[in-house]
Backbone as JSON, one array per atom type, in Angstrom:
{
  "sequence": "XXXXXXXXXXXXXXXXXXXXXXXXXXXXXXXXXXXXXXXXXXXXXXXXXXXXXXXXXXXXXXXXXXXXXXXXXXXXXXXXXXXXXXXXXXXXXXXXXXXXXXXXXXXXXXXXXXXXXXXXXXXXXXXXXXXXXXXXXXXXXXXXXXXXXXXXXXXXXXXXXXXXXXXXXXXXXXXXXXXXXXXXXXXXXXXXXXXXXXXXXXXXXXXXXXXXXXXXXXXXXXXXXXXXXXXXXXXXXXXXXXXXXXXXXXXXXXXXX",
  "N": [[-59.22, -29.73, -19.5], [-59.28, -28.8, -22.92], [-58.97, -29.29, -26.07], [-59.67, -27.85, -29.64], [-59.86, -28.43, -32.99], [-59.58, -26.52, -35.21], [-60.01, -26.33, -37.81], [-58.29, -27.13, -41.36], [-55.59, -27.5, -44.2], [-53.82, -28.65, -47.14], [-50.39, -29.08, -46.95], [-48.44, -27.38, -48.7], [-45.73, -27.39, -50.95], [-44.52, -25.15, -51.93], [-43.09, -25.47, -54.42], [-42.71, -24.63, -58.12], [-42.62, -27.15, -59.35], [-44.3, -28.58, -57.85], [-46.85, -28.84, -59.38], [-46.93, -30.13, -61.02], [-47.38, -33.92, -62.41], [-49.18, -34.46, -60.76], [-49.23, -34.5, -57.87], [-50.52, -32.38, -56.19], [-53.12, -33.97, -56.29], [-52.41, -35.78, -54.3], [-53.92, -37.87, -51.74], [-53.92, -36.0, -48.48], [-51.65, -36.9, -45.82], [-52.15, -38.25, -42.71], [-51.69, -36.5, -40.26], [-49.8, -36.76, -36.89], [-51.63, -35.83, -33.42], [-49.99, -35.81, -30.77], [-50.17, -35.48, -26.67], [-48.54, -34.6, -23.82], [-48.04, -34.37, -20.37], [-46.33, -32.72, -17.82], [-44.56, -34.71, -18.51], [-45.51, -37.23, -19.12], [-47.85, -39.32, -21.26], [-51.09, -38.31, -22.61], [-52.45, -37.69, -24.66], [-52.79, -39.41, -27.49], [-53.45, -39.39, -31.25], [-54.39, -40.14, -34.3], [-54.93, -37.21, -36.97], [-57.42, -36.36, -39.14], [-59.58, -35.7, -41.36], [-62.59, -35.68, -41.67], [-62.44, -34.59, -38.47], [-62.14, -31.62, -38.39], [-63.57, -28.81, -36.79], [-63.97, -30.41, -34.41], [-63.68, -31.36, -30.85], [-61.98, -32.26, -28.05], [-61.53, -33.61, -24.84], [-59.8, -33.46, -22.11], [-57.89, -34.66, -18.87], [-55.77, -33.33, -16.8], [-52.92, -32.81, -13.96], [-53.84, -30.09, -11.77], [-51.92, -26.83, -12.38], [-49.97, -28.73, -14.68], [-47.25, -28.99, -16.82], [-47.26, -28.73, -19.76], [-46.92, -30.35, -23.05], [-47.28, -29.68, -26.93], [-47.17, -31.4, -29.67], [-47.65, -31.31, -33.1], [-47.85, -33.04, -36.04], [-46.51, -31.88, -38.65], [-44.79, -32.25, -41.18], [-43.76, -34.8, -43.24], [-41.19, -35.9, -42.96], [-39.79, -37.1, -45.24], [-39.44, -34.82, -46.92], [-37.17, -32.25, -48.78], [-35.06, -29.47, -49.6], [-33.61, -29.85, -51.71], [-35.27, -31.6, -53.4], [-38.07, -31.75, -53.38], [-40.11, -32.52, -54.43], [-40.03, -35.12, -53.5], [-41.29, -34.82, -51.39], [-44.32, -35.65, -49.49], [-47.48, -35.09, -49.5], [-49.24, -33.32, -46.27], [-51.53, -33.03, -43.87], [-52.64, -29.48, -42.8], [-53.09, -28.12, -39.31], [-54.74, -26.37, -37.62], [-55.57, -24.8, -34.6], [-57.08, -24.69, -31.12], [-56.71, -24.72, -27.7], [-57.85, -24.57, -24.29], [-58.65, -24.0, -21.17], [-60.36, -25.98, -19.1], [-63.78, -26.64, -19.25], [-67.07, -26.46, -20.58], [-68.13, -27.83, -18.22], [-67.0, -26.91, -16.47], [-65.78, -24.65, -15.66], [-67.78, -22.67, -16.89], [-67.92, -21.27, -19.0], [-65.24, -22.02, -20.9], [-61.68, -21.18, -21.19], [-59.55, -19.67, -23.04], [-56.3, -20.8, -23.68], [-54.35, -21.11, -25.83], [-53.96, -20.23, -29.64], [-52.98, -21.73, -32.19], [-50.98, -23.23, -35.48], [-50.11, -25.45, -37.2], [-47.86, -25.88, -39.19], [-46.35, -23.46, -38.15], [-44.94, -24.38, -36.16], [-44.47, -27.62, -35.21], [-44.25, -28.07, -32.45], [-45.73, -26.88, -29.03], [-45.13, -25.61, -25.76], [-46.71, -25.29, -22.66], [-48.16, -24.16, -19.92], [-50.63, -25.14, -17.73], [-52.71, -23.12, -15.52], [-52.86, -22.65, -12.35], [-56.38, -23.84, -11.13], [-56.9, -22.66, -8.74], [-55.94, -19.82, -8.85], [-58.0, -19.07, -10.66], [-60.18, -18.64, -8.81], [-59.2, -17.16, -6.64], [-58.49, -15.17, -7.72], [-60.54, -13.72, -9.19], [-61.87, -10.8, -8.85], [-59.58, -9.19, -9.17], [-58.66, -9.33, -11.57], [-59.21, -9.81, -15.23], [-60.32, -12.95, -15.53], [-60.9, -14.51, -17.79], [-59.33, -14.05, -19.38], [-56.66, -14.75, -18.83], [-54.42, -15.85, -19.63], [-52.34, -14.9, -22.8], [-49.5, -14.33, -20.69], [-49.87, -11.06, -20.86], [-49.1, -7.75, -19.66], [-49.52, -5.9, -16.31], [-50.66, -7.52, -14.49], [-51.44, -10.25, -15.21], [-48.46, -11.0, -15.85], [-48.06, -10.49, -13.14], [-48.94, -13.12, -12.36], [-47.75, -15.02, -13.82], [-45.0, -14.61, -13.03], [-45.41, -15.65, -10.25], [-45.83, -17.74, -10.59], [-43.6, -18.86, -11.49], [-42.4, -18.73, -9.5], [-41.42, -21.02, -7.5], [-41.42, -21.15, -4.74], [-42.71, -21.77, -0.73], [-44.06, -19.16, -0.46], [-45.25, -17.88, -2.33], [-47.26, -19.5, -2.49], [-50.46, -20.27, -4.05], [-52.5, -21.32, -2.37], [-51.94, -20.18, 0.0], [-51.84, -17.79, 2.99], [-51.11, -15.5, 2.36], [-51.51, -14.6, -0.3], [-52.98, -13.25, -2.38], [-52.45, -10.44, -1.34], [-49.65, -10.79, -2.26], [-49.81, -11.08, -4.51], [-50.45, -9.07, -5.46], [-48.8, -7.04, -4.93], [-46.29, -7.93, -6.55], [-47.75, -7.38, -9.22], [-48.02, -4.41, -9.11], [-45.05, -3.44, -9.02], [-43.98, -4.86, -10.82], [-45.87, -3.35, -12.77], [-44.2, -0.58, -12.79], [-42.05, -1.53, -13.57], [-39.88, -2.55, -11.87], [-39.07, -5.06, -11.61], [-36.91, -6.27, -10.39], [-36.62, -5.96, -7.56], [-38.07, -7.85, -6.81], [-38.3, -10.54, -5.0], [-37.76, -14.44, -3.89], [-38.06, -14.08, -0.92], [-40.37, -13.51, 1.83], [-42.87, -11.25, 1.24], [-42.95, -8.82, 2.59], [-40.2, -8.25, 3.33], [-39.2, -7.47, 1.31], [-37.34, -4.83, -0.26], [-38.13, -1.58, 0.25], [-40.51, -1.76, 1.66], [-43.28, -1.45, 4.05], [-44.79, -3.25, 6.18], [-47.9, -3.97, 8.17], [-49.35, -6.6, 10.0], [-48.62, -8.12, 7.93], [-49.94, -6.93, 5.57], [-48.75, -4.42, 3.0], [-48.2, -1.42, 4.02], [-46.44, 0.82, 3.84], [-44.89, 2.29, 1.25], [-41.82, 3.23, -0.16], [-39.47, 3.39, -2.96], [-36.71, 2.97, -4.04], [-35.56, 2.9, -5.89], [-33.73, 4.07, -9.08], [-34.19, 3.52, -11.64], [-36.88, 3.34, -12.88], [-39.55, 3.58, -15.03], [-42.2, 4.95, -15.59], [-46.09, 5.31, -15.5], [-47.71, 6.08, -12.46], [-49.48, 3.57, -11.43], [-52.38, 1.71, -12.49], [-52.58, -0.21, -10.6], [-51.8, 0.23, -8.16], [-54.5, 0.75, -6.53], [-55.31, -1.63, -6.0], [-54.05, -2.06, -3.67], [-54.97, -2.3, -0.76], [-54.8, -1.36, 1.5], [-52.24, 0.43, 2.04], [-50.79, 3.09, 3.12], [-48.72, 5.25, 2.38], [-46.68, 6.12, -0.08], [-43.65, 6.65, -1.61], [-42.6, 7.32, -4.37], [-40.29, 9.19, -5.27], [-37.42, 8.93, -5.85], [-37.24, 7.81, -8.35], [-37.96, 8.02, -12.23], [-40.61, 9.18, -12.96], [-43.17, 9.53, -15.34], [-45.31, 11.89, -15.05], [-46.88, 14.38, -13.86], [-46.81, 15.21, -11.2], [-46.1, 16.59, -7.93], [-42.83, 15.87, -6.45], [-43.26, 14.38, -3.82], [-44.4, 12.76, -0.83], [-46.99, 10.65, -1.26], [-50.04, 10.42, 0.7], [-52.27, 8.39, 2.07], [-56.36, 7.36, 3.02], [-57.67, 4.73, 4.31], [-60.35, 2.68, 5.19], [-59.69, 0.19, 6.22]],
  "CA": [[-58.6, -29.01, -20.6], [-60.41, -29.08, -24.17], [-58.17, -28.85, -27.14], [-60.43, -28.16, -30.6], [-59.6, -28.58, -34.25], [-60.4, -25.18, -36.1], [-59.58, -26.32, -39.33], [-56.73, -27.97, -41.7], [-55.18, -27.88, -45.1], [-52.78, -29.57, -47.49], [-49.3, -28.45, -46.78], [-47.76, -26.79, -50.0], [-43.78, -27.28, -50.71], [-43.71, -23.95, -52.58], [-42.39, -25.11, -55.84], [-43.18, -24.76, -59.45], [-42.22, -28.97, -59.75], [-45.12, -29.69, -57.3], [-48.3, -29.22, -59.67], [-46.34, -31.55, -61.76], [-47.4, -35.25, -61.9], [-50.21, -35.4, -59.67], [-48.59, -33.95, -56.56], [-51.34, -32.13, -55.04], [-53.65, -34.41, -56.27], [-52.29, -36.79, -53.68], [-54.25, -37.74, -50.33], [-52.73, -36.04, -47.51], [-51.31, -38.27, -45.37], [-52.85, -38.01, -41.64], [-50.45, -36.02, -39.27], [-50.72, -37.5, -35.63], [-51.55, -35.23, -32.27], [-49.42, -36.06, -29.21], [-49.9, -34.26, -25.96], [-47.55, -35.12, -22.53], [-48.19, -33.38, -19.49], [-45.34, -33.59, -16.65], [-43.47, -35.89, -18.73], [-46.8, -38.3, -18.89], [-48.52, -39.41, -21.91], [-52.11, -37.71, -22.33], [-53.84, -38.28, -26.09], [-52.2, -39.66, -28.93], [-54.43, -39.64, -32.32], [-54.32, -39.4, -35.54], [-56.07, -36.08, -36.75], [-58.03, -36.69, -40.03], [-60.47, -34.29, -42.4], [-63.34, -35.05, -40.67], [-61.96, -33.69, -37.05], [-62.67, -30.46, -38.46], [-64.19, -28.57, -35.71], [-64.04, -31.63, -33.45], [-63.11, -31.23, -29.61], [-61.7, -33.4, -26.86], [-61.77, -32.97, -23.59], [-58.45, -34.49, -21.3], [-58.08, -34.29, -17.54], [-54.51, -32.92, -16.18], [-53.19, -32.04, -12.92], [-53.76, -28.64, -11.62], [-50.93, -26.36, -12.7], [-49.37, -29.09, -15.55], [-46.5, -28.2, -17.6], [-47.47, -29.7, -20.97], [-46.22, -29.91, -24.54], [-48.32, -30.81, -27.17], [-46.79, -31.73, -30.89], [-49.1, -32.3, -34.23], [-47.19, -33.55, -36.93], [-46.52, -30.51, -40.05], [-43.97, -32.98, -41.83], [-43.46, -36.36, -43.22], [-39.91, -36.41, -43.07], [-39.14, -37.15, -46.8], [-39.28, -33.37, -47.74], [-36.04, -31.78, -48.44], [-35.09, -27.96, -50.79], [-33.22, -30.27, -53.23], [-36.02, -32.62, -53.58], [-39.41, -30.79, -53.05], [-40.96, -33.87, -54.87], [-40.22, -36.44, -52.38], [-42.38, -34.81, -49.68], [-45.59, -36.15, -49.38], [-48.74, -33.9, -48.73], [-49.88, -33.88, -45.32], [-52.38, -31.85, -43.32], [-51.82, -28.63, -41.58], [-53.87, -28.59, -38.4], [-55.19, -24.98, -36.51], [-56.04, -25.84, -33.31], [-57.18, -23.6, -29.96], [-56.53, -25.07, -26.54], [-58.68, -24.13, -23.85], [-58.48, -24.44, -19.84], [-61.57, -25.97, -18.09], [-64.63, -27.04, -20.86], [-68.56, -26.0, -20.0], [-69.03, -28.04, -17.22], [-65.79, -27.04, -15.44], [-65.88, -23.17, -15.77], [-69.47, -22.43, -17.51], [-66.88, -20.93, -20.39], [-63.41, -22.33, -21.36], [-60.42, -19.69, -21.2], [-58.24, -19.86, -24.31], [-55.3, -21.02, -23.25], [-53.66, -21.0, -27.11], [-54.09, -21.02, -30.58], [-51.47, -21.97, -32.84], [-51.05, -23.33, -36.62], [-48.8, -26.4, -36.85], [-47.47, -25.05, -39.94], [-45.69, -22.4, -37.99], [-44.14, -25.36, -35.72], [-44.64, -28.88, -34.72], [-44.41, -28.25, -30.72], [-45.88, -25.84, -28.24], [-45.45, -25.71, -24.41], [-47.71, -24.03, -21.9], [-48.63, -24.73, -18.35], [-52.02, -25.14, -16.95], [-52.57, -22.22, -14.27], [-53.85, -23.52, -11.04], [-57.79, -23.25, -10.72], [-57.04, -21.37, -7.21], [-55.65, -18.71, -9.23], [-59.02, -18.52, -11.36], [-60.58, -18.64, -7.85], [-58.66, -16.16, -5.86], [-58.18, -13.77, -8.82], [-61.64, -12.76, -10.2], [-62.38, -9.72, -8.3], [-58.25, -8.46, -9.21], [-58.12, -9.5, -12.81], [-60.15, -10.09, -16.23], [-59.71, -14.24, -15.73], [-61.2, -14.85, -19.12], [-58.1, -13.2, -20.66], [-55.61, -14.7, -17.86], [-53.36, -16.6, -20.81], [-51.35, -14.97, -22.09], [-48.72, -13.0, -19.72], [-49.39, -9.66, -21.38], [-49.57, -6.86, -19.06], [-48.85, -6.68, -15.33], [-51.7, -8.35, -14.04], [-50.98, -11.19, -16.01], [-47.19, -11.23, -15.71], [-47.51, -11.48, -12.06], [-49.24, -14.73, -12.15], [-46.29, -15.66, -14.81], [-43.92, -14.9, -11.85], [-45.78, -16.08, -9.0], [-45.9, -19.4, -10.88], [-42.24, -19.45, -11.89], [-41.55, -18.72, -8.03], [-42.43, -22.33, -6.65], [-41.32, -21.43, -2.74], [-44.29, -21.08, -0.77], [-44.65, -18.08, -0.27], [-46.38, -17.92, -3.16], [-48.09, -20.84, -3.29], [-52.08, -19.98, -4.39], [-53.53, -21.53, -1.16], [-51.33, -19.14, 0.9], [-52.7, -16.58, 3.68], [-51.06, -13.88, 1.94], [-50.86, -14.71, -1.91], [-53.79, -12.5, -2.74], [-51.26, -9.41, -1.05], [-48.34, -10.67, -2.86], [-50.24, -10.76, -6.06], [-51.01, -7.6, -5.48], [-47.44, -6.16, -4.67], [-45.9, -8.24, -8.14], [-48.68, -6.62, -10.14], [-47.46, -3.56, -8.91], [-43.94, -3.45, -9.22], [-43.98, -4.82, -12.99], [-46.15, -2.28, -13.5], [-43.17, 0.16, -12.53], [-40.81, -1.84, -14.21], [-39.22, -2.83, -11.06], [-38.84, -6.86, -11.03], [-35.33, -6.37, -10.01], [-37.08, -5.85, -6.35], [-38.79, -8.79, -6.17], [-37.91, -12.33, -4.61], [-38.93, -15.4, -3.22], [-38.49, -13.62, 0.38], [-41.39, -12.74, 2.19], [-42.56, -9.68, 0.43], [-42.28, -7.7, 4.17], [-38.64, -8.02, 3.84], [-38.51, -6.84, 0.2], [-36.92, -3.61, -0.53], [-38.53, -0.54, 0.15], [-41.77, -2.37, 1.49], [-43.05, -1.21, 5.25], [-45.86, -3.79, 6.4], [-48.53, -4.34, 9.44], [-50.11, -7.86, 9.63], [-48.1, -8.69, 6.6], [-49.88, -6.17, 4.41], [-48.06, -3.75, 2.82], [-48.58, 0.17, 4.13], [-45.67, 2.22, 2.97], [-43.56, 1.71, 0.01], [-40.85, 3.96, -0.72], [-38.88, 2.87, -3.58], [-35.1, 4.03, -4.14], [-34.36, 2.57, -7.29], [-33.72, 5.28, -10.44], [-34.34, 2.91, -13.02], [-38.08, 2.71, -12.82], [-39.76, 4.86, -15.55], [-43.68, 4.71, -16.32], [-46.92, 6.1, -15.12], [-48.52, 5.57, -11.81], [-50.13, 2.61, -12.49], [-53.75, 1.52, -12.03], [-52.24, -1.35, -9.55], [-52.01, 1.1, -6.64], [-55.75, 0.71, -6.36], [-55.58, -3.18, -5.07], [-53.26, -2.49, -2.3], [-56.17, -1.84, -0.17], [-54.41, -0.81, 3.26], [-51.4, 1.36, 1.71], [-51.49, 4.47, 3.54], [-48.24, 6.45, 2.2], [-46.47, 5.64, -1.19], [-42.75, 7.7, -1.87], [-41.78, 7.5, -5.65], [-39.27, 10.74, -5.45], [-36.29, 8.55, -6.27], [-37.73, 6.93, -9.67], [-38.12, 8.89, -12.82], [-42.04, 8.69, -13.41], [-44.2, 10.5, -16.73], [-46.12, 12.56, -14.57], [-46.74, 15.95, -13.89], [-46.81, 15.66, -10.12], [-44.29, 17.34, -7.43], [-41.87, 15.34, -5.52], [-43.98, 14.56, -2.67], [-44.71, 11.34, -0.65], [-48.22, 10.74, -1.07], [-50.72, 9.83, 1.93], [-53.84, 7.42, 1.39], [-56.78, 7.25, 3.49], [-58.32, 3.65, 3.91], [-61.23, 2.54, 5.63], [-59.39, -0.54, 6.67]],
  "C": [[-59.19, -29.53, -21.9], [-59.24, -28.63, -25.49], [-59.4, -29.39, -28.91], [-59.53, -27.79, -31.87], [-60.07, -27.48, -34.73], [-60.85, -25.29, -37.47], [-57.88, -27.37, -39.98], [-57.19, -27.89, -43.03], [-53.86, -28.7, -45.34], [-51.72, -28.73, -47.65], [-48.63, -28.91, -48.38], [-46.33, -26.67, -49.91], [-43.45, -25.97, -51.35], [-43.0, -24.32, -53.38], [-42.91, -25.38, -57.49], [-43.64, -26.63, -60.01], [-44.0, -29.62, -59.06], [-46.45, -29.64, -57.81], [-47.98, -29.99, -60.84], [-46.95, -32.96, -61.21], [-48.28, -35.57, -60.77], [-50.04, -34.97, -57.86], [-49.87, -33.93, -55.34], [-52.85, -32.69, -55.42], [-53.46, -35.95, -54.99], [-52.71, -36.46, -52.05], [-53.55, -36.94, -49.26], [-52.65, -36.9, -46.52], [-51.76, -37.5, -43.72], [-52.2, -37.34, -40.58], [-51.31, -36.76, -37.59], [-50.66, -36.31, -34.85], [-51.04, -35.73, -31.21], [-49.32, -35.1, -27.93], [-49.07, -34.94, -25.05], [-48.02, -33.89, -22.12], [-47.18, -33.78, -17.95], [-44.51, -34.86, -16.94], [-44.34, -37.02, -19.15], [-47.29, -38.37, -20.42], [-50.41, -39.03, -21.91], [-53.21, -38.33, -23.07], [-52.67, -38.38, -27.12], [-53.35, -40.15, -29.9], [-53.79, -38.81, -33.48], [-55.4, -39.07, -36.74], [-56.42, -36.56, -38.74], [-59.13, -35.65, -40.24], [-61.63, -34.66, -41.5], [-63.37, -34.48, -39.21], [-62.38, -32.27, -37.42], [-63.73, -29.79, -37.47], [-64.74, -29.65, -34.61], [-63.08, -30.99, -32.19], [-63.08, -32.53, -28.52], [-61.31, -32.99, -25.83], [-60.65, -33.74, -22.55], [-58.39, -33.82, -20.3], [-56.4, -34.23, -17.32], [-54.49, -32.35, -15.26], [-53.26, -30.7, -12.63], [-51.89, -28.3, -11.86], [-49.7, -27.39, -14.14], [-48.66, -28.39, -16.24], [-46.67, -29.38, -18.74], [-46.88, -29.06, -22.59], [-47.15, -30.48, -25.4], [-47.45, -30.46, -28.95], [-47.86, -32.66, -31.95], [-47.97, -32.08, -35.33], [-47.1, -32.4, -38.0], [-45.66, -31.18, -41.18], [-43.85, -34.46, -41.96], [-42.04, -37.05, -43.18], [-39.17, -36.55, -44.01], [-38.28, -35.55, -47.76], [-37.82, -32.66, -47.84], [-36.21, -30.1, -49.51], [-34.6, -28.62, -52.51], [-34.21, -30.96, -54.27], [-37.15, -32.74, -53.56], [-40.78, -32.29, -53.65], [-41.05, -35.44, -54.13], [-40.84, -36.39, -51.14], [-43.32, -35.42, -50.28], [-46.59, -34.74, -48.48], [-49.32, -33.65, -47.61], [-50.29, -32.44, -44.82], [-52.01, -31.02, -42.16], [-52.96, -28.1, -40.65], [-53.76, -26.79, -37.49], [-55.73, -25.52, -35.5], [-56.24, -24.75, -32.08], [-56.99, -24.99, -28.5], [-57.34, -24.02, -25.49], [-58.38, -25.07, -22.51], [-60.25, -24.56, -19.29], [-62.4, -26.87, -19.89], [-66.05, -26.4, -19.83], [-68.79, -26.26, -18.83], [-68.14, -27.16, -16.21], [-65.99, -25.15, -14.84], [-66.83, -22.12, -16.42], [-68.66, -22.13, -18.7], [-65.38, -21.04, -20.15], [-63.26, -21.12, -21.29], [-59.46, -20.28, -22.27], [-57.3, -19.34, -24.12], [-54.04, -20.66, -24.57], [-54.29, -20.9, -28.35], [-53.29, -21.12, -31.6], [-51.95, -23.17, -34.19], [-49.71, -24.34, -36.81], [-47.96, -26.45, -37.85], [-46.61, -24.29, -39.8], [-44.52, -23.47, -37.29], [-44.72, -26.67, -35.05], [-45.4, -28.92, -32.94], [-44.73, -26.92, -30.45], [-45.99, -26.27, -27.12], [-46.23, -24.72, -24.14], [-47.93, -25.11, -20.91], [-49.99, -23.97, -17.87], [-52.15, -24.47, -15.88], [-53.41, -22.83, -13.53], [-54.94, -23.14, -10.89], [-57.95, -22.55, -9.73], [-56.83, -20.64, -7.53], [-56.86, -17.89, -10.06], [-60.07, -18.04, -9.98], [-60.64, -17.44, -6.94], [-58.67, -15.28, -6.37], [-59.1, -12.91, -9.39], [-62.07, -11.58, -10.01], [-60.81, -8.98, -8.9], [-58.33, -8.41, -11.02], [-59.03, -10.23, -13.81], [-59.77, -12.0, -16.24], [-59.82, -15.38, -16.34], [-59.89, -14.19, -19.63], [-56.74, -13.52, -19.65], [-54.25, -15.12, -18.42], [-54.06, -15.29, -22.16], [-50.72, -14.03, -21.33], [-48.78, -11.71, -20.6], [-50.05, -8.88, -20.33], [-49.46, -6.97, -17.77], [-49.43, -7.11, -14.53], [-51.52, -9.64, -14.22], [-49.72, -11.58, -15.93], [-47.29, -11.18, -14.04], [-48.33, -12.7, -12.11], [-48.31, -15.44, -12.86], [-45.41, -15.96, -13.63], [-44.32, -15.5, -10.98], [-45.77, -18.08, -9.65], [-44.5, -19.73, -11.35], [-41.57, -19.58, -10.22], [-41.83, -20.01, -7.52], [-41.77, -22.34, -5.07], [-42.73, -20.85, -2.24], [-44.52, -19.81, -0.13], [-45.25, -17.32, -1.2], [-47.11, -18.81, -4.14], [-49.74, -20.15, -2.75], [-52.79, -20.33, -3.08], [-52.94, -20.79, 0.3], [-52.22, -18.11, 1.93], [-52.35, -15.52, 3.01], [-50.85, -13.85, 0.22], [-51.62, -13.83, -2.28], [-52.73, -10.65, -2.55], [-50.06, -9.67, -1.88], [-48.44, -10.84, -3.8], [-50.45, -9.56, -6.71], [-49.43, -6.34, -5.75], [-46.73, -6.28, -6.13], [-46.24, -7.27, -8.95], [-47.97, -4.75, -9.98], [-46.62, -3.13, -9.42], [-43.56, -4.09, -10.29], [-44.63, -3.8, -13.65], [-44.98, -0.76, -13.43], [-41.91, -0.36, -13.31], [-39.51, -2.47, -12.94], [-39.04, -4.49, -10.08], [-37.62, -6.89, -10.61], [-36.07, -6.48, -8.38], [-37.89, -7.02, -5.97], [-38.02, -9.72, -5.9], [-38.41, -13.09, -4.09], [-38.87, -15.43, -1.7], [-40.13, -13.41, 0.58], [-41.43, -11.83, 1.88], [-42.76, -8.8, 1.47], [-41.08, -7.67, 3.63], [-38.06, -6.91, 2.62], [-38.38, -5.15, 0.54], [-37.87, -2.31, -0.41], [-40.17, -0.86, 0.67], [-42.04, -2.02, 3.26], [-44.83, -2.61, 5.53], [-46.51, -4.02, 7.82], [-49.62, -5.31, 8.86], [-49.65, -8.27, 8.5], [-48.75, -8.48, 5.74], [-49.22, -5.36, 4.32], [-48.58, -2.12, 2.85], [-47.83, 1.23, 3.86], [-44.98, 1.44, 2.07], [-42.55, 3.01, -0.52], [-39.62, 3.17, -1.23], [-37.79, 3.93, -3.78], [-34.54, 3.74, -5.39], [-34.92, 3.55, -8.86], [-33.96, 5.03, -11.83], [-35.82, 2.73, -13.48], [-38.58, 3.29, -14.12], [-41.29, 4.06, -16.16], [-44.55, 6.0, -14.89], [-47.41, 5.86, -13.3], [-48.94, 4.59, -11.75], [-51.28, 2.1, -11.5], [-53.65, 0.58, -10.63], [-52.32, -1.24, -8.48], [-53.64, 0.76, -6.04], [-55.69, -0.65, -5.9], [-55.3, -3.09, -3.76], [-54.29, -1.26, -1.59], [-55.47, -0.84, 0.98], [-53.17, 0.09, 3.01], [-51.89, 2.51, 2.33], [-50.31, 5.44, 3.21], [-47.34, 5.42, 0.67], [-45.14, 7.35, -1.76], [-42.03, 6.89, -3.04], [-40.69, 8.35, -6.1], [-38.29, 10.32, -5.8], [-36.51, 7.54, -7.84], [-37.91, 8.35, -10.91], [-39.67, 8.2, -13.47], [-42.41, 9.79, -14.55], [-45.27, 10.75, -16.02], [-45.91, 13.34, -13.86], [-46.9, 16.01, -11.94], [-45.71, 15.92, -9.49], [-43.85, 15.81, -6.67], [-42.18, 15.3, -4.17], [-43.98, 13.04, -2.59], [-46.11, 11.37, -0.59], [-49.06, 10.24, 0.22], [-51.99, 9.4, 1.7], [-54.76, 7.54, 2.94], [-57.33, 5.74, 3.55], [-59.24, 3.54, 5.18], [-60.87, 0.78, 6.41], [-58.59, -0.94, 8.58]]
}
């Protein structure tokens, strides 16, 4: 994991008082970087003007849940008192999964303005997921969860039973089904069952070949997602309200599988 410095200024109190007396003629004072990962201590430093486009490179375990806090305040500052802060530097910063050697190109994991707040969490997605995933999903753009490609790896990583753990026989299928069924709007149907058992799901070999869904709450398009689930051979939406012009039919797929 590679976390770089973009940039940094001197944090402004916003008031008339502070080009009084020398104010922002005064050094800013050095804010520190602390990361923790799993509760663990990682890198502690303190970030200084030349860091400017400076990067460091820290090793964490696969999947880490980390926090990382850079200082935006000295503590003194108050609304009554705007003159007892002290100046200190406000720190842009990108985070990045992997570095050159690891992944030929980092994946930008964040980037955030410590200005806006002190702390940010985020968890390190498991390299089996960059692994398993590249043929399903853009996995330069895998952070963050927007979209439902992306939001199932959100879920599949909030689920921690294994049945969708990444080195799984069938996680690639049940990445597939997620993706799906967010794209429908229909996470109410998922769980950390075997996705055979789920709702409306018919499977051979523990892929999934029919799906007829019953629930009325669904409402979107088709969605491009259908296209993963390789071995699907019939697909009954008639109980969902979908935005599209087709009849009330169960559809029937051909596959070559």
């Amino acid at each position: 994991m590679e976390a770089v410095i973009n940039g940094y200024w001197a944090w402004q109190c916003g008031q008339p008082e502070c080009n009084l007396n020398g104010w922002r003629a005064e050094a800013p004072k050095k804010p520190y970087l602390d990361l923790e990962c799993n509760g663990s201590p990682v890198l502690t430093i303190d970030i200084e003007e030349a860091m400017a486009n400076y990067s460091e490179t820290v090793f964490v375990i696969d999947g880490a849940n980390c926090t990382l806090e850079v200082q935006n305040a000295t503590g003194m500052e108050t609304f009554t008192y705007p003159l007892q802060a002290e100046p200190i530097w406000i720190v842009d910063y990108t985070i990045f999964h992997g570095n050159q050697n690891s992944l030929g190109e980092p994946v930008e994991m964040l980037t955030h303005q410590s200005s806006d707040s002190e702390v940010v969490n985020f968890e390190r997605i498991p390299d089996c997921y960059f692994r398993k995933l590249h043929n399903l999903t853009n996995t330069k753009q895998m952070y963050p969860s927007v979209g439902p490609r992306n939001e199932a790896v959100e879920w599949l990583l909030l689920d921690d039973g294994r049945n969708s753990d990444c080195e799984g026989q069938f996680f690639i299928e049940r990445y597939k089904l997620v993706g799906f069924m967010l794209a429908l709007n229909l996470s109410e149907l998922l769980s950390r069952k075997f996705h055979c058992l789920w709702e409306g799901l018919v499977c051979s070999d523990s892929y999934a070949t029919e799906i007829a869904v019953q629930n009325k709450g669904a409402v979107g398009m088709i969605p491009n997602e259908i296209g993963m689930l390789g071995r699907l051979e019939s697909l009954d939406l008639c109980k969902i309200a979908l935005k599209s012009n087709a009849n009330c039919d169960t559809w029937k797929f051909q596959n070559d599988n």
